[in-house]
C-alpha positions in Angstrom: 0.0 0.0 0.0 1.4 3.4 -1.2 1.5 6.3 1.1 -1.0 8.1 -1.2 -3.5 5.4 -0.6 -2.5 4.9 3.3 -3.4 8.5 3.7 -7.0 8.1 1.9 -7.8 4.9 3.7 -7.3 7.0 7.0 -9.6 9.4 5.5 -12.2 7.3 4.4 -12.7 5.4 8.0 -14.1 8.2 9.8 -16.3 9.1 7.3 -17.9 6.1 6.5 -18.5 5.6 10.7 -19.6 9.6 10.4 -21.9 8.1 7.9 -23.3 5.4 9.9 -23.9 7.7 12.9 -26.5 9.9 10.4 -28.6 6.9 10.3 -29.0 6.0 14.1 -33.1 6.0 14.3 -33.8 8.8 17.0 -35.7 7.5 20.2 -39.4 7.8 19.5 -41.4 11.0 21.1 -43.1 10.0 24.9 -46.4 9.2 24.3 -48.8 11.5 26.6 -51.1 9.3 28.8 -55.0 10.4 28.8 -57.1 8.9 31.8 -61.0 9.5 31.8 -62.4 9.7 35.4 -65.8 9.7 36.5 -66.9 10.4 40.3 -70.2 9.5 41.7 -71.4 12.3 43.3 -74.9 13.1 45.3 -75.7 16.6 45.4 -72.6 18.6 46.6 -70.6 15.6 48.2 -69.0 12.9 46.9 -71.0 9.3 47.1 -69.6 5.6 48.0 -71.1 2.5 47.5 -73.2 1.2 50.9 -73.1 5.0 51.8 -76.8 6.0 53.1 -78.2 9.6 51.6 -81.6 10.1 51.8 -83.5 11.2 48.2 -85.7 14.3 47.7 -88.8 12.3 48.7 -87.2 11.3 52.1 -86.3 7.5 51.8 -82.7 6.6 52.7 -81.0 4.9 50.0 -77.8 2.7 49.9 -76.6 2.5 46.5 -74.8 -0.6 45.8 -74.1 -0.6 42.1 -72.9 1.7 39.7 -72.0 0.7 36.4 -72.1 2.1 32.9 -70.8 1.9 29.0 -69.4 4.5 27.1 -68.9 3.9 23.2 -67.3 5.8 20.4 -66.0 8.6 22.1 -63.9 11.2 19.4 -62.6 14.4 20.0 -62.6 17.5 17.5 -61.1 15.1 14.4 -59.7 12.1 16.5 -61.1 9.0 18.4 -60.4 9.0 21.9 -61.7 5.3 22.5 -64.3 2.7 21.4 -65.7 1.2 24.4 -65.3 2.1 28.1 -66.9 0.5 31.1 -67.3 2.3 34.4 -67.4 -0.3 37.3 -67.4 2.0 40.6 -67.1 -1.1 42.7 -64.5 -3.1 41.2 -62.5 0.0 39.7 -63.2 2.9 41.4 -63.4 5.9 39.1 -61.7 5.0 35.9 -63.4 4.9 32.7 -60.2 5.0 30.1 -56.8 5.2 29.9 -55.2 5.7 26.6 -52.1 8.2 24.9 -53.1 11.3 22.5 -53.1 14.9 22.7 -55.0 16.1 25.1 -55.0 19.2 22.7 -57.2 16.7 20.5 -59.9 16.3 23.1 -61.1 19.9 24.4 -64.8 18.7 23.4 -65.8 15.1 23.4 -68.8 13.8 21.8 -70.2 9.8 21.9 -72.6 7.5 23.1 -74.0 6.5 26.8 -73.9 2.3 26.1 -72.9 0.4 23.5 -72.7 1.5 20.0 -75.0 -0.6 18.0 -72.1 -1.9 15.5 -70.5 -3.7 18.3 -73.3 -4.1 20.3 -74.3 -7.8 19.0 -70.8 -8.6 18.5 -69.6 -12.3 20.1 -68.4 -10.9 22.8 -65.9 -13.8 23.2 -64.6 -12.4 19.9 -63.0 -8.8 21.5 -59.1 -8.9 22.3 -58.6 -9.5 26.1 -57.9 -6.5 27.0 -60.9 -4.9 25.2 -63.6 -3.3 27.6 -66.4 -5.4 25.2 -64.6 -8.5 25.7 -66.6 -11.2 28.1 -63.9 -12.1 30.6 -63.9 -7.7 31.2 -67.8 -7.0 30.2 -68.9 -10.4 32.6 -72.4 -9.8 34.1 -72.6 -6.5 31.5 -73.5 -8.5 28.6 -76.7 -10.9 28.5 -77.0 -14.2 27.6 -80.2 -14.8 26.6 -80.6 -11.3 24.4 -77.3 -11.1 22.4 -76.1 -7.4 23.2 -74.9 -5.6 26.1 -76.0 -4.0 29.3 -75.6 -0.6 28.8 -75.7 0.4 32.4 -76.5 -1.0 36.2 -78.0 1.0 39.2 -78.7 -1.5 41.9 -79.9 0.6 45.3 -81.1 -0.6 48.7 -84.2 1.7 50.2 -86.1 2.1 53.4 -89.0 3.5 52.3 -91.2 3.7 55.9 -89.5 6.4 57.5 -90.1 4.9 60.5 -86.4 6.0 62.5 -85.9 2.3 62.2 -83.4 1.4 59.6 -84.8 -1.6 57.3 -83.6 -0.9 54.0 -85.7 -3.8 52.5 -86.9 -2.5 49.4 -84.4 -3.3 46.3 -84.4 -1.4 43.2 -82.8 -3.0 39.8 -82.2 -1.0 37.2 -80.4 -3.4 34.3 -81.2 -1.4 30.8 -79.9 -1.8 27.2 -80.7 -1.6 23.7 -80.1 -0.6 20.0 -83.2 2.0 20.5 -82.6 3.4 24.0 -78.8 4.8 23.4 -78.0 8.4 24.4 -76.2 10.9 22.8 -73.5 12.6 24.9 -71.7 15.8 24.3 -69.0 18.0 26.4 -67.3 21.4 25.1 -64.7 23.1 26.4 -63.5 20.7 28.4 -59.8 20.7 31.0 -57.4 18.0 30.9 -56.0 18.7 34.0 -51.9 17.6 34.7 -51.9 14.6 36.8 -48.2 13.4 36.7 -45.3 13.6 34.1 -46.8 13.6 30.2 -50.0 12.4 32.1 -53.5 14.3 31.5 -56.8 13.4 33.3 -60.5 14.4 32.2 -62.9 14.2 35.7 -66.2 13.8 34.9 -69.1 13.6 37.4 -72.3 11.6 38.4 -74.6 13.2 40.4 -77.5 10.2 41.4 -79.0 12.9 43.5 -80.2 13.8 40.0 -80.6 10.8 38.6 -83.5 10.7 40.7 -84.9 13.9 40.4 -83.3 16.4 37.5 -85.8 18.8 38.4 -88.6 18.2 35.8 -89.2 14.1 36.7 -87.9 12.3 39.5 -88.0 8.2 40.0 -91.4 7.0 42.6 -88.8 4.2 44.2 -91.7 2.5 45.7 -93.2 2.0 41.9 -90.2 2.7 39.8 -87.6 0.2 40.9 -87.0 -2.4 38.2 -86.4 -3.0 34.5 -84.3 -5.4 32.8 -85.5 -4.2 29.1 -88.5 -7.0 29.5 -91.8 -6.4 27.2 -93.8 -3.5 28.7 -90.7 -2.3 29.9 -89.7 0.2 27.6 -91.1 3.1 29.5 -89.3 3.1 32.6 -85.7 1.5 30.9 -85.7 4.7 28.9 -86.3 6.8 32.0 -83.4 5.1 33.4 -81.1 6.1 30.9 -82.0 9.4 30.2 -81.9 9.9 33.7 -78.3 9.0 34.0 -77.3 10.7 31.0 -78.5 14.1 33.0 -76.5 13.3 35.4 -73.1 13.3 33.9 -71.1 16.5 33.0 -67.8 17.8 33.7 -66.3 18.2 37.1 
């Protein structure tokens, strides 16, 4: 080897590892994490399960199931998420948890239950991890009328108001269908900071008006069951109109 070509070899070695270096793939962006809360509340203070209020007519009331779907939620031009089940008991006040922009998502709009294109879905069929799947939906999806339970309010009442506590009255509300799903809608909504490249959206539940919003309330001693059975129809789409005035922002 000359000392002409020495000298370019020496050359060359740093720019072909210069070269290399150009094409290292850069680490990707952190994802933002977006959690959707929703808190049961019943007037101006927050509600637990098994916690005794007492409703506008007077009876105390223990409620002792909350549960709901969400479907096909999108922001301004995105989608946030296409199923989400609230199950106060078992997990406290989440609803989703997902990555975006929370930039995307200053108004929400979507669908209180199950949107009806996945609504008679094999249920089985869903990826585990998937809110619709059976092993996650469990008691939320009926058996013997293929499609899901949009939402559950189970509630123990004393209705005699006799200083004795006997809260042996049980209301049931199990309602669901293709015809009885609400449209929901938020604007100008606040992601609030809630740890590093984390956002969270609180929403609220107010079963003080789920019973009465101010223009119809529930008669609890005549009004406490449906489970979307013929002749039905009335009071399941009380239900759920009902709880969809209940929800807004917190």
């Amino acid at each position: 080897m000359t000392r002409y070509t020495r000298y370019i070899f020496l050359i060359a070695i740093p720019l072909l590892f210069a070269c290399n270096d150009d094409e290292v793939t850069p680490p990707p962006t952190e994802q933002i994490a977006l959690n959707v809360t929703l808190q049961p509340y019943f007037g101006a203070n927050t509600l637990q399960l098994d916690q005794i209020v007492t409703t506008p007519e007077g009876y105390d009331i223990q409620f002792t199931e909350l549960k709901c779907y969400f479907s096909s939620f999108v922001g301004t031009s995105k989608p946030l998420f296409d199923a989400a089940l609230f199950d106060y008991r078992e997990r406290g006040t989440a609803v989703f948890n997902g990555y975006g922009n929370p930039d995307d998502f200053k108004s929400l709009s979507g669908l209180l239950g199950v949107d009806s294109a996945y609504n008679h879905d094999d249920p089985s069929a869903f990826p585990n991890d998937n809110p619709l799947n059976i092993m996650i939906a469990n008691d939320m999806h009926w058996d013997w009328n293929p499609g899901y339970i949009f939402l559950k309010v189970e509630a123990k009442v004393d209705t005699l108001n006799d200083g004795v506590p006997n809260f042996n009255h049980f209301v049931i509300f199990h309602v669901g269908s293709d015809a009885i799903t609400q449209n929901l809608s938020f604007n100008n909504l606040t992601w609030n900071p809630s740890g590093q490249n984390t956002y969270t959206l609180p929403l609220k539940l107010d079963m003080k008006t789920f019973l009465n919003n101010g223009i119809t309330s529930f008669d609890l001693k005549n009004e406490f069951t449906s489970h979307n059975m013929p002749g039905q129809e009335v009071i399941s789409l009380k239900v759920i109109q009902h709880l969809k005035q209940a929800l807004s922002p917190l």
